[in-house]
ChimeraX commands (.cxc) that place a marker at each C-alpha (Angstrom):
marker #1 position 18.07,9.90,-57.17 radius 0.5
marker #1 position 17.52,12.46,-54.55 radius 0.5
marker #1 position 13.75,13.86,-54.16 radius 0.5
marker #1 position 13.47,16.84,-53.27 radius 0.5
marker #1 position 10.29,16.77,-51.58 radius 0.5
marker #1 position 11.18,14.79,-48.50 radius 0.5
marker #1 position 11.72,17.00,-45.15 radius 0.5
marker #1 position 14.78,16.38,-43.28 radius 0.5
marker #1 position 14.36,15.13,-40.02 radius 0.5
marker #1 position 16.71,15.11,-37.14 radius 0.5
marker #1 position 17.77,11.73,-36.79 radius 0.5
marker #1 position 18.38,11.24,-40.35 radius 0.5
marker #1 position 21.98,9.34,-41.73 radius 0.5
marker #1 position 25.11,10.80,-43.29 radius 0.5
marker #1 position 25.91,8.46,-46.36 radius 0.5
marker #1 position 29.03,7.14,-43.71 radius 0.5
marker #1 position 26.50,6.00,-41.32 radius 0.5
marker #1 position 24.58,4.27,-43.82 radius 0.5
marker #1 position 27.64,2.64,-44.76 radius 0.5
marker #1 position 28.78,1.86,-41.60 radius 0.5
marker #1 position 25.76,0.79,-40.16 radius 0.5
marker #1 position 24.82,-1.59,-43.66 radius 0.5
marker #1 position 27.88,-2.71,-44.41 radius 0.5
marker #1 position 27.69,-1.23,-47.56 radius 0.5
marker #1 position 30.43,1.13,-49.39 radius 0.5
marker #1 position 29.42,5.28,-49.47 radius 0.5
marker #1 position 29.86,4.34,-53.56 radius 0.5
marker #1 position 27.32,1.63,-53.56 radius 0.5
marker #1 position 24.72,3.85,-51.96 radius 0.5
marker #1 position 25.36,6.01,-54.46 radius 0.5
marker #1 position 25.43,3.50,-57.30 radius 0.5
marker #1 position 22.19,2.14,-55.88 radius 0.5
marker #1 position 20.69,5.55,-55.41 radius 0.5
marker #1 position 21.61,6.46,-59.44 radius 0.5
marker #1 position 19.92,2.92,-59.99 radius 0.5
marker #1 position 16.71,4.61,-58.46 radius 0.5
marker #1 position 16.82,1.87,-55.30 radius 0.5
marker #1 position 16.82,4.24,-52.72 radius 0.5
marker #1 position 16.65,7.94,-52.52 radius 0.5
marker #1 position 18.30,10.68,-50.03 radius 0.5
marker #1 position 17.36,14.35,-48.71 radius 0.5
marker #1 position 19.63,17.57,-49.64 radius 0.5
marker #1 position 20.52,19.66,-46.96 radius 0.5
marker #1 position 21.30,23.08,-47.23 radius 0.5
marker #1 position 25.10,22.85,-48.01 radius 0.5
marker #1 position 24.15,19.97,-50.58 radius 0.5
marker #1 position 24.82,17.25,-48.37 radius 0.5
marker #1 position 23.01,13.86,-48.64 radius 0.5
marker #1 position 20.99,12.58,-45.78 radius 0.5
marker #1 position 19.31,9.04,-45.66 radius 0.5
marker #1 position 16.22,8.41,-43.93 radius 0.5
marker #1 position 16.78,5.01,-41.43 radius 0.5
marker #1 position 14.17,3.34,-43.69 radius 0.5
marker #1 position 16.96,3.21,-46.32 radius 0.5
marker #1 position 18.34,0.73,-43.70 radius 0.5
marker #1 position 15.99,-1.98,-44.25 radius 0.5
marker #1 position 16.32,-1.30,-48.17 radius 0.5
marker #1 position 19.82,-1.80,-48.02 radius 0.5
marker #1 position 19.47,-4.58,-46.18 radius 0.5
marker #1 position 16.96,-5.73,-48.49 radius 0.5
marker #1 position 19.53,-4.97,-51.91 radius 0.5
marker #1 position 21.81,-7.20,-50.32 radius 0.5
marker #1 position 20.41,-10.03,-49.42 radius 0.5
marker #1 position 18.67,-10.50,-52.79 radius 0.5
marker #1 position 21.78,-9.79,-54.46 radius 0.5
marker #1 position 23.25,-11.86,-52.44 radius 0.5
marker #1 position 20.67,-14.88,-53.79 radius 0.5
marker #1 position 21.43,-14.09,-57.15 radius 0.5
marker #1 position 17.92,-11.52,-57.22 radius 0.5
marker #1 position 18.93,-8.92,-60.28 radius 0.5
marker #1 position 19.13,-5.43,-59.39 radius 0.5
marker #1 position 16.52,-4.97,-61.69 radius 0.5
marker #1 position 14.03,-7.53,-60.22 radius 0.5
marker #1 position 15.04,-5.65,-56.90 radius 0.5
marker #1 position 13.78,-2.30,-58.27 radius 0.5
marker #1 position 10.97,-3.53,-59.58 radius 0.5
marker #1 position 10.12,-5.10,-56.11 radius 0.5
marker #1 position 10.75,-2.02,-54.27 radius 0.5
marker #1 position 8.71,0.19,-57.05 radius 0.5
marker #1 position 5.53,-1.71,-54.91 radius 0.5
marker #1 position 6.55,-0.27,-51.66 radius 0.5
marker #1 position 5.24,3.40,-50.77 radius 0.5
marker #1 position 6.74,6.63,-51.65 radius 0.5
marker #1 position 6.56,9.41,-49.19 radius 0.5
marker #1 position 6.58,7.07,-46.12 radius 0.5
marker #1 position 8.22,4.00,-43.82 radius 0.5
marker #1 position 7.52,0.53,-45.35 radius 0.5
marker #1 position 4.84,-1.01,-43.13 radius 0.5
marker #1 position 5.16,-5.36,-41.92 radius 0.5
marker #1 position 2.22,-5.02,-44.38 radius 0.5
marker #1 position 4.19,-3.75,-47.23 radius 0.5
marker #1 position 7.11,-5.73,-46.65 radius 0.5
marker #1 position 4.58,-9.21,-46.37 radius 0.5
marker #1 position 3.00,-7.87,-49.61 radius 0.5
marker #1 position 6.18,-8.04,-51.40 radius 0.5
marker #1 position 7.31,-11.41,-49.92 radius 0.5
marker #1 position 4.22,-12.77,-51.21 radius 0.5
marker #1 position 5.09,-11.83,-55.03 radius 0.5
marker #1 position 8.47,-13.25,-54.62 radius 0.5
marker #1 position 7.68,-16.76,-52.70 radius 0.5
marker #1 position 7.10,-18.00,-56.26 radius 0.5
marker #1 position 10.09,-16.94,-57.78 radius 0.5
marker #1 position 12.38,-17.93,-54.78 radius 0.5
marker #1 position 11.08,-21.54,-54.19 radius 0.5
marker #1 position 11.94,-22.01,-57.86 radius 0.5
marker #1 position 15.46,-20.32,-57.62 radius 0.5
marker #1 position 15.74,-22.93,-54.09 radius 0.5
marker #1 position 14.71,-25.83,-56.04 radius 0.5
marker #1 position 17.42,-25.06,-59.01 radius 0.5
marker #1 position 19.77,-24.48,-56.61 radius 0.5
marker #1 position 18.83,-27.78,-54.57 radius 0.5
marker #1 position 18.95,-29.90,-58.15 radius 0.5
marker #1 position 22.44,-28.09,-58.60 radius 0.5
marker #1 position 23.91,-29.13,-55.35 radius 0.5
marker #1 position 22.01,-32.75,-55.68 radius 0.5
marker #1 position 23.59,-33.53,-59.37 radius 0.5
marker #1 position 26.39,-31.13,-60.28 radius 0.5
marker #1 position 29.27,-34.35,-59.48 radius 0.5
marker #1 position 26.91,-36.50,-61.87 radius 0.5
marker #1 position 25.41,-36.30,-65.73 radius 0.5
marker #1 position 23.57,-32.85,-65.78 radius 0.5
marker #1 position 22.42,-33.82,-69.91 radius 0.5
marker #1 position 24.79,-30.44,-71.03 radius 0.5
marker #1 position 26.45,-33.30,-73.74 radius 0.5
marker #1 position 30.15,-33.19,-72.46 radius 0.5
marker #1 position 29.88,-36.74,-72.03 radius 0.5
marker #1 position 32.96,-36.45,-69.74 radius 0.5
marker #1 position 31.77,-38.52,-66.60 radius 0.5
marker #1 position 31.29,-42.38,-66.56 radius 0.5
marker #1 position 27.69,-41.43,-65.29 radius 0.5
marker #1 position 26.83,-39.49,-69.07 radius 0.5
marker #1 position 27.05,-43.30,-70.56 radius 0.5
marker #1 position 24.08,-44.12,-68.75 radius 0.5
marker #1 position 22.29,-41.16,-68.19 radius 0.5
marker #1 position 23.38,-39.51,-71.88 radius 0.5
marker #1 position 24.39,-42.09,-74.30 radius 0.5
marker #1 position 25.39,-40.26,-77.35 radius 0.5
marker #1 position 23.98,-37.58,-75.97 radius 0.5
marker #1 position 20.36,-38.37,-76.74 radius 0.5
marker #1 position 19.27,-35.36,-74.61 radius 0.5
marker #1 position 20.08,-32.96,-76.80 radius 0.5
marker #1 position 16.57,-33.48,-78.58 radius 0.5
marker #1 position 15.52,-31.79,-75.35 radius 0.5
marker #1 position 17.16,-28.59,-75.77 radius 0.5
marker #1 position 20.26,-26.91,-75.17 radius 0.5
marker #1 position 22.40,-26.86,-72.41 radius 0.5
marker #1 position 22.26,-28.67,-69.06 radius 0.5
marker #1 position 18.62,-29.93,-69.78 radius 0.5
marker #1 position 18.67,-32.62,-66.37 radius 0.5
marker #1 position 19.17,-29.29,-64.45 radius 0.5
marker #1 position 17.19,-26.30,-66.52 radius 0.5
marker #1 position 14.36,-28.67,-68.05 radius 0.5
marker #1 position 13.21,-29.57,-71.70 radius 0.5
marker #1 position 13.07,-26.50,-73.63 radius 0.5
marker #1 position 11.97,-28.20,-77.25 radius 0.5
marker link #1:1,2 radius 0.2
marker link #1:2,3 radius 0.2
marker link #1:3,4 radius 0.2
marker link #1:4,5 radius 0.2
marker link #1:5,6 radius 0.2
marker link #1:6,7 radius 0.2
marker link #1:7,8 radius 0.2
marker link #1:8,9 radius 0.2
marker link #1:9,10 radius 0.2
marker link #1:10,11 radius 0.2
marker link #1:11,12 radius 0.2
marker link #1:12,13 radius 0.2
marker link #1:13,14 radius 0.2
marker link #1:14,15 radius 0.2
marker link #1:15,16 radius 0.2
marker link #1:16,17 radius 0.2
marker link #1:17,18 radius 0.2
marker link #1:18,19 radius 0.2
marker link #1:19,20 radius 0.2
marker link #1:20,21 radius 0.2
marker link #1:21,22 radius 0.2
marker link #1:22,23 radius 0.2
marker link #1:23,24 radius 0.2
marker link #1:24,25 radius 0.2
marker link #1:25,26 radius 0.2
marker link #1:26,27 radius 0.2
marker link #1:27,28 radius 0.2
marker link #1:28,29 radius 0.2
marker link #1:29,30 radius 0.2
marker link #1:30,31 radius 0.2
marker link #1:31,32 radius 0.2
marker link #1:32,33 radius 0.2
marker link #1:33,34 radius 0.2
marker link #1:34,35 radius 0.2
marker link #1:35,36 radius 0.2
marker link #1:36,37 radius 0.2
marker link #1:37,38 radius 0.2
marker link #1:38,39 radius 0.2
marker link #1:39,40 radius 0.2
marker link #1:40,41 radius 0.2
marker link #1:41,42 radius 0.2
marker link #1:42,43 radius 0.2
marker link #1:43,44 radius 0.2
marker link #1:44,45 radius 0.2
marker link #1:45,46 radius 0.2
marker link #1:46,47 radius 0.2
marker link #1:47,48 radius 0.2
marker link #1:48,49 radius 0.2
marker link #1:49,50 radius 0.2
marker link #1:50,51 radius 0.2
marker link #1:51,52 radius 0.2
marker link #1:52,53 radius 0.2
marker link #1:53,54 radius 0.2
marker link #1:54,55 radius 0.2
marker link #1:55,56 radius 0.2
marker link #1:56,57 radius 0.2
marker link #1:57,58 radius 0.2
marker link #1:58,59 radius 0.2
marker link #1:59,60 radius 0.2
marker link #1:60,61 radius 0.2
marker link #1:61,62 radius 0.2
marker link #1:62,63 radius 0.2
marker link #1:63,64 radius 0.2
marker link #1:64,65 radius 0.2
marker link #1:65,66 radius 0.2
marker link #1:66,67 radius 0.2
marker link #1:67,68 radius 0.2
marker link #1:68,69 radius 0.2
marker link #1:69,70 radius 0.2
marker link #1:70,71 radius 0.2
marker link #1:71,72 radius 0.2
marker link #1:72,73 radius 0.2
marker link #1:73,74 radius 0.2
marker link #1:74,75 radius 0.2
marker link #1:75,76 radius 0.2
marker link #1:76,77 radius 0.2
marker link #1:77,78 radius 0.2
marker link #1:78,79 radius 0.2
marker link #1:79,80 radius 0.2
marker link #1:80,81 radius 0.2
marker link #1:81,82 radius 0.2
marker link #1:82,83 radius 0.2
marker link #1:83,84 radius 0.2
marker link #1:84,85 radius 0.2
marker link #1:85,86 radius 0.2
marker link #1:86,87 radius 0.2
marker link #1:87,88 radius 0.2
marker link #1:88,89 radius 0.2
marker link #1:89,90 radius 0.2
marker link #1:90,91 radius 0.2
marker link #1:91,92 radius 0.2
marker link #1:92,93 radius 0.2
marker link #1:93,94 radius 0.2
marker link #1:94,95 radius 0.2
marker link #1:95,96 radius 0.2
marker link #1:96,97 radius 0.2
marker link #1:97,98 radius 0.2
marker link #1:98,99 radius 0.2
marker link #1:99,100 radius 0.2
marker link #1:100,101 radius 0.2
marker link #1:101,102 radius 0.2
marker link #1:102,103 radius 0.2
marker link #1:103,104 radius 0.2
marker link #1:104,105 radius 0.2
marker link #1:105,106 radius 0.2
marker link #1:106,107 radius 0.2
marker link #1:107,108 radius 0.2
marker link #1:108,109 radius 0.2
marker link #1:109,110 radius 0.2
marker link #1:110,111 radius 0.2
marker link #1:111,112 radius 0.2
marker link #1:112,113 radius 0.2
marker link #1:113,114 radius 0.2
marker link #1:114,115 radius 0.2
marker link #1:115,116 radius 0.2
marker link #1:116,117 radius 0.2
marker link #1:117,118 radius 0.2
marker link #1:118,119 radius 0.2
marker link #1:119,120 radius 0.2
marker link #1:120,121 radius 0.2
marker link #1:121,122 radius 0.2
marker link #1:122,123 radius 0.2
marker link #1:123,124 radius 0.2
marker link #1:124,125 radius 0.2
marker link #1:125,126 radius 0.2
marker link #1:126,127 radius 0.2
marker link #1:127,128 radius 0.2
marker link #1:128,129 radius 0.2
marker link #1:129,130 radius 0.2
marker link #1:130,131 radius 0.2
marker link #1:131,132 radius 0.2
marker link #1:132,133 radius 0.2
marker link #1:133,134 radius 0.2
marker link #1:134,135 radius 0.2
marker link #1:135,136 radius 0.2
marker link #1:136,137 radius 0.2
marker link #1:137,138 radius 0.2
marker link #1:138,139 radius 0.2
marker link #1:139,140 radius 0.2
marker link #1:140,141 radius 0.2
marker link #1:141,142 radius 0.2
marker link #1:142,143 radius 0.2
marker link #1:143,144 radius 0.2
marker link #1:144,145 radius 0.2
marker link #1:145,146 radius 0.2
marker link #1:146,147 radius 0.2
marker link #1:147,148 radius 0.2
marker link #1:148,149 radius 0.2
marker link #1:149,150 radius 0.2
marker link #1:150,151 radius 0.2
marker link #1:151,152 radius 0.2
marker link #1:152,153 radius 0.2
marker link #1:153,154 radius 0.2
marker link #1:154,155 radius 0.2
view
């Protein structure tokens, strides 16, 4: 999504120097830029031009992808940011504070995943010596569905 109403500035990025300095493909900035995560600057032969803030976006996109953060809870984080100018520490603590929640309970699923996955998780395969004790005849399917000693009671 390119807006037309930001000024070029000297030291602004070719999409290759985005890449190169992110780590990041020329397509994905694209694909993320369609997805309306970042935006670029035309210039007059129709070229795209990053500002360096998109660097810290970038950075941002992948590292919460790279958590398992959806691209859409990603856009919806950066929506909060500023338009028109650099993300402040401010901004950026601002958003960290609306996602602390939601990460320390994606850290403790992923902690109870690595702590249990080798014993009974309740999903009533009943495949591991452990299920006899911790499932017998799968009992914990009054719970809910699925892998109810990881994800919780949902009935």
């Amino acid at each position: 999504m390119t807006d037309i109403n930001r000024v070029l500035r000297s030291h602004d990025l070719t999409p290759g120097d985005v890449a190169h300095r992110s780590g990041v493909a020329v397509s994905a900035l694209h694909y993320y830029e369609r997805e309306g995560l970042i935006t670029s600057v035309r210039t007059a032969g129709n070229q795209r031009r990053y500002h360096r803030d998109v660097l810290r976006r970038v950075a941002f996109i992948r590292v919460s992808q790279g958590v398992g953060v959806s691209l859409s809870e990603i856009r919806d984080a950066l929506a909060t940011l500023p338009e028109g100018r650099t993300p402040t520490k401010a901004d950026w603590t601002r958003l960290s504070r609306t996602w602390r929640r939601s990460l320390e309970e994606r850290i403790d699923r992923l902690e109870r995943l690595r702590d249990t996955l080798d014993d009974c998780i309740g999903c009533g395969c009943l495949s591991l010596r452990s299920c006899a004790l911790a499932n017998p005849g799968d009992v914990l399917q009054e719970y809910g569905d699925g892998p109810v000693r990881l994800v919780g009671r949902s009935r």
